[in-house]
N, C-alpha and C positions, 0 to 999 in steps of 0.2 A: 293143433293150431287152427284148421279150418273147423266153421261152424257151416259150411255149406254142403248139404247131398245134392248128390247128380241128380238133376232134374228131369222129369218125363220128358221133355223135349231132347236133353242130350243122350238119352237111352236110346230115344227113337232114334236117334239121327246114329249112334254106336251100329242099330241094327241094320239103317240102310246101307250103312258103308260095309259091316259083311255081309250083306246079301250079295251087295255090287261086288264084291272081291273074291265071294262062290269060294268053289271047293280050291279051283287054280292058286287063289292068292289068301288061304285060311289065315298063314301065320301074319299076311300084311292084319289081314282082318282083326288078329290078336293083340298085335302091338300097339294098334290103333286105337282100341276103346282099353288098353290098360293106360299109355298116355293119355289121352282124350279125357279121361276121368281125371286122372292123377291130379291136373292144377286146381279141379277145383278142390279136390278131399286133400288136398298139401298143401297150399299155398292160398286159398281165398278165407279173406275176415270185415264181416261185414258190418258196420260200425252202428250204433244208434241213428246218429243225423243224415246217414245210408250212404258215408262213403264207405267204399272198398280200398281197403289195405290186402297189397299182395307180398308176399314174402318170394325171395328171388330162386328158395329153396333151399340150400344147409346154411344158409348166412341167415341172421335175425333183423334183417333190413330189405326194405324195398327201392330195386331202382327203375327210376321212370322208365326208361329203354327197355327192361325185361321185362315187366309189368304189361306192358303195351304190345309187346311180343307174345305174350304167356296167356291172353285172353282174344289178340286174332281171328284165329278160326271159329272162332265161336261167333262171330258174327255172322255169319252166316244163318245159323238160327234163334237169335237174337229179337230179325224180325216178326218172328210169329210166337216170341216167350218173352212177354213184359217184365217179368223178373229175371233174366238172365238180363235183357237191357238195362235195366235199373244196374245190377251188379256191375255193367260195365261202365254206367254212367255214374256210376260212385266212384272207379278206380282216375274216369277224367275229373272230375271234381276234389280229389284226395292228390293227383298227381298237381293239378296246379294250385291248390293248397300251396302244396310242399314248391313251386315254383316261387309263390308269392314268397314264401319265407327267405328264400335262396335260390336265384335263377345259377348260380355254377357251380349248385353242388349236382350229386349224380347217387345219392342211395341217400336215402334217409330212414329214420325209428318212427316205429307205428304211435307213439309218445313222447312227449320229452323228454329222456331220459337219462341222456348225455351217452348212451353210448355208442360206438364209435369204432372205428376199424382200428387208429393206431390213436392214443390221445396226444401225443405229444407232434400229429402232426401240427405244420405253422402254416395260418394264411392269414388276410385282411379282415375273414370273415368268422363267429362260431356261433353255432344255437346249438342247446341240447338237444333238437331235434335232426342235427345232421348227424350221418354213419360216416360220409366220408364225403369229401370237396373236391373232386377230382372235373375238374369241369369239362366240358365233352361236348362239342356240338350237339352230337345226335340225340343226347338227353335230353335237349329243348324243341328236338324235329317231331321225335315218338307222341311228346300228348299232343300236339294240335293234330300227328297224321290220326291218332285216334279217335278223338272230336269229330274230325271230319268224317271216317269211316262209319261212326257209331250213326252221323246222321243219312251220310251215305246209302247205309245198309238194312235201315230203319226207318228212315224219317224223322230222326226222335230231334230234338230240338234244344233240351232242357239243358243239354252241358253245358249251353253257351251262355250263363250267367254271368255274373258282376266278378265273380273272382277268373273266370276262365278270361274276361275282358281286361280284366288286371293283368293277370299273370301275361299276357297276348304283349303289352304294351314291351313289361319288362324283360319278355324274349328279346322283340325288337330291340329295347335299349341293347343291350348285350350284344346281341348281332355287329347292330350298328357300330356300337365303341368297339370292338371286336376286329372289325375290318380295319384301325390301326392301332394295332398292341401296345402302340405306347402309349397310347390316351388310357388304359385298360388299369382300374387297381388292383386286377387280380396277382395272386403269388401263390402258389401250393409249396412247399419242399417237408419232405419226411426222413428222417432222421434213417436211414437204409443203406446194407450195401448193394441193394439190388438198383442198378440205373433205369430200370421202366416204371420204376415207382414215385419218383421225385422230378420235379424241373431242375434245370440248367440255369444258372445264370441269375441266384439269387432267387430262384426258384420260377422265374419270366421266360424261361425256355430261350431258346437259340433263337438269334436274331430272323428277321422276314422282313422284305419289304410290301409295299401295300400294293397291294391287287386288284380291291375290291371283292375278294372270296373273304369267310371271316375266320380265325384264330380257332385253334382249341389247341387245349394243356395236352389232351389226351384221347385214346383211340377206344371205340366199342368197348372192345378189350378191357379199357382204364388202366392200360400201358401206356408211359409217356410216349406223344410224338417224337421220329427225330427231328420231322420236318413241321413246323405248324398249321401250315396249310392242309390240312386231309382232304382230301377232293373227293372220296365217296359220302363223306359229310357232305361237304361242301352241295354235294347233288344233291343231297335229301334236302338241303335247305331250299334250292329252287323249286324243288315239288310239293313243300308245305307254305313257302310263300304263296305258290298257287293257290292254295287250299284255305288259305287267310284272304287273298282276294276274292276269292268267290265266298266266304263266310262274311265275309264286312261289307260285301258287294252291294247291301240293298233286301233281297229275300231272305234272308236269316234277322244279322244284323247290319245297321248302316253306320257306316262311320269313313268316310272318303277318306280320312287324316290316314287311318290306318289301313287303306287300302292300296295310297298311296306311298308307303311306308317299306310296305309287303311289297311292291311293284318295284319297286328302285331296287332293293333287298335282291328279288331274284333277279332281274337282269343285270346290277353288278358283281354278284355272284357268278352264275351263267356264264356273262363274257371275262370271268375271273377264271374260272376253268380252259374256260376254251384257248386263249390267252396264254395261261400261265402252267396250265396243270395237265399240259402234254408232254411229254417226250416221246422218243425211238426208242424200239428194244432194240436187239442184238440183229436183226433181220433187216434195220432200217424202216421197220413201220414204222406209223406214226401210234400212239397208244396212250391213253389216260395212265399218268404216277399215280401213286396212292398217297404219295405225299410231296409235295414242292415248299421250297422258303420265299419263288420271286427271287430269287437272287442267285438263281440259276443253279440250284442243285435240285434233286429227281429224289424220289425211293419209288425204286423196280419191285414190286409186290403184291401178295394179297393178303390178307389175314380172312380169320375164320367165320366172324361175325357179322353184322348186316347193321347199319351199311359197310359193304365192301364195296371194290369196281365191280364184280363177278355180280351183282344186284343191283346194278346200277338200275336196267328194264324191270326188276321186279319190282323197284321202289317208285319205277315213272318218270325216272331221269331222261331216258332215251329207248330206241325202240329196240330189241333184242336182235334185228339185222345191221343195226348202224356200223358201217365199218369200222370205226375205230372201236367201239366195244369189241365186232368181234377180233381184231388183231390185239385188243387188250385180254382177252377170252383166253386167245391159245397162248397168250404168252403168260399169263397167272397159271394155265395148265401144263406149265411146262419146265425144266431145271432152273430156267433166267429165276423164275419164283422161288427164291431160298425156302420159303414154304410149304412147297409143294413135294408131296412125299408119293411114292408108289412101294405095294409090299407085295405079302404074299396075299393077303385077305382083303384089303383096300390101297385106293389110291386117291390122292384129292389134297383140298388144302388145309395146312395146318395151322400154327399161331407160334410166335414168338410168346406166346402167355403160357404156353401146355408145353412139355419134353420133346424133343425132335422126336420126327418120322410117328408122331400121332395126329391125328386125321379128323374132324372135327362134323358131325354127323349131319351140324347148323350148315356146314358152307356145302356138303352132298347134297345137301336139301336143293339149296341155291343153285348149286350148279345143274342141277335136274331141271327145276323149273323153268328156268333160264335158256334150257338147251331148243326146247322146241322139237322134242323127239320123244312120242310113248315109251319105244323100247329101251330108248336110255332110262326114262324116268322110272321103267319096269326093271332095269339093271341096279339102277342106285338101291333103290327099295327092298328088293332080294339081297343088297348086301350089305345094307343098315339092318336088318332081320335079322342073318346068318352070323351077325359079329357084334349083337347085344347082351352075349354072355349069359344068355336065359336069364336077363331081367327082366325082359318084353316092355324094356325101357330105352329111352337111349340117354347117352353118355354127354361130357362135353366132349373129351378127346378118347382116343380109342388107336392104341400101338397098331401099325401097318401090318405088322409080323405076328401079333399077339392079341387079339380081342380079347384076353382077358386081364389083359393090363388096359387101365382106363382110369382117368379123370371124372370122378365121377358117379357112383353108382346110377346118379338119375340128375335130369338138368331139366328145368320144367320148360325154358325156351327152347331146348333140344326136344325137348318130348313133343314140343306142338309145331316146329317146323318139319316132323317128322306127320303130324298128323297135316300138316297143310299140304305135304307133298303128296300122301295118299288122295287128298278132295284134289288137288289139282288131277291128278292122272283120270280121274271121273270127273273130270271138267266142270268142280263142285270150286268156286271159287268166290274171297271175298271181292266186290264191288270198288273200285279206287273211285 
């Protein structure tokens, strides 16, 4: 698939991270430049008119979310390798391509090709260029946090063209119409007997009332919500609305209409959360749901993916001591969390998307980084190593009891939040 070799610059960068990881931490050293390579020799294709097309890894479609995920850490040396920039600045350009076509789909074909994850799903919408329609907030948060990163981390300027200015509006539109679902013509429903697969309700999901947070069908995961409000969404949308107002601000580009747009956006999101998308655990804290409808029901949870709560500080929501993340903190780390599993080899959170009591190597990541502790982060890392099954890869999920039962032989988002947790612990970090 890929037409891309590892570049001088990311060899270099392979070797500073084992020199920093010395004889003490060889096998981090190992695991680290066998993912670290892996996205580009598996997953990058680089197009004539210089977009990048990312493949998610054994699926033959790209989704904005992993995509955006799966090229990360590499910004980091991005700034000092004009063609590793370029590559990443084809993947923002390629990603809102594919927004312009369909802001609520969530994977799309490198082509039009028609194909597709199930054809006989039904919505309002179809091109032969969608895999699948599953709309998702966070799929419209990922390219702009990227845009922003890429200029962040770089300087670089160019992704901010005529199509990333299109696609920008008709996030917003969606947003907007989004915050009351019934104004919304979306509909997903697929013919399943799996109920994480499909909407409720003629496929419009279970009722909500309005908040000011905005709507999604569905979760990271692209498991149906119970609740439609997802509030670790919902954060990521106040810290890319940020990221729109400081891009439309004037120094990049100027456009008030749409800065004031992105302004309303995250503070009636914002006070949508704070509002609406609290509850108590079992202890009587106070603590972030992961999901609310406004109409006074909660989901007590985490799942494995990003955004979760558990990332709420890594994404820039809030700060990593805010009280209620941490009373949201220990209660996702804990049985209230149906997700959360402890074994004999790992403990951590899992998904309603993977088998029970498997453990998901994305949310170790998370919850390391997040912690604000070396020798945790030196815990988690020794046992994402010890329970990768001598793939010197990591997994999506991975049995508590059995590391070599696993989802997965290799996950290329898994492979690089595992390399992002190594640069964190050497305080080697992307730029927000």
């Amino acid at each position: 698939m890929t037409d891309i070799a590892v570049p001088k610059s990311v060899q270099d960068f392979m070797r500073h991270i084992t020199d920093l990881c010395g004889s003490e931490h060889a096998d981090w050293a190992e695991n680290f430049n066998a993912c670290f390579a892996n996205t580009l020799t598996t997953t990058v294709k680089r197009h004539e008119d210089g977009t990048t097309f990312l493949l998610t890894g054994d699926i033959p479609a790209m989704w904005l979310r992993d995509s955006t995920a799966q090229v990360r850490p590499y910004l980091v040396i991005a700034k000092d390798d004009p063609e590793l920039a370029d590559m990443i600045c084809g993947l923002v350009r390629q990603q809102f391509r594919y927004i312009n076509i369909d802001p609520y789909a969530n994977a799309f074909n490198e082509e039009p090709n028609g194909h597709t994850w199930d054809p006989n799903d039904q919505s309002n919408f179809s091109s032969p260029w969608l895999w699948e329609r599953k709309y998702e907030v966070d799929s419209l948060c990922y390219p702009i946090q990227l845009a922003w990163l890429l200029y962040a981390n770089t300087g670089r300027t160019d992704q901010f063209d005529q199509e990333f200015v299109d696609g920008v509006a008709k996030i917003l539109d969606v947003f907007e119409t989004e915050q009351d679902h019934t104004r919304s013509p979306y509909f997903f429903i697929r013919d399943t007997d799996i109920p994480t697969e499909s909407l409720d309700n003629d496929g419009r999901g279970t009722p909500v009332a309005v908040t000011g947070m905005t709507w999604s069908g569905f979760r990271p995961s692209d498991d149906a919500c119970t609740y439609h409000y997802l509030v670790p969404s919902n954060m990521f949308v106040v810290v890319v609305m940020d990221y729109l107002e400081r891009i439309f601000g004037g120094d990049i580009l100027d456009d008030p209409q749409v800065v004031s747009r992105a302004h309303a956006l995250r503070v009636a999101v914002h006070d949508g959360i704070e509002a609406y998308g609290k509850t108590r655990n079992r202890n009587g804290e106070t603590i972030y749901a992961f999901e609310t409808d406004g109409l006074g029901h909660y989901n007590i949870m985490g799942d494995s993916n990003v955004p979760d709560l558990m990332a709420a500080p890594y994404l820039g929501y809030c700060e990593p001591d805010d009280p209620t993340y941490l009373a949201t903190r220990r209660t996702l780390l804990s049985d209230e969390n149906p997700y959360y599993y402890e074994g004999t080899y790992l403990k951590g959170i899992g998904s309603p998307h993977t088998p029970p009591r498997y453990v998901w190597p994305i949310a170790l990541a998370v919850e390391a980084m997040t912690s604000g502790d070396k020798e945790y982060e030196a815990h988690i890392l020794d046992r994402l190593v010890a329970t990768d099954a001598g793939t010197h890869l990591m997994h999506e999920g991975i049995d508590v009891d059995d590391p070599t039962k696993y989802t997965r032989e290799w996950f290329s988002w898994s492979n690089m939040m595992f390399c992002e947790l190594v640069m964190d612990y050497f305080d080697i970090r992307v730029k927000r």
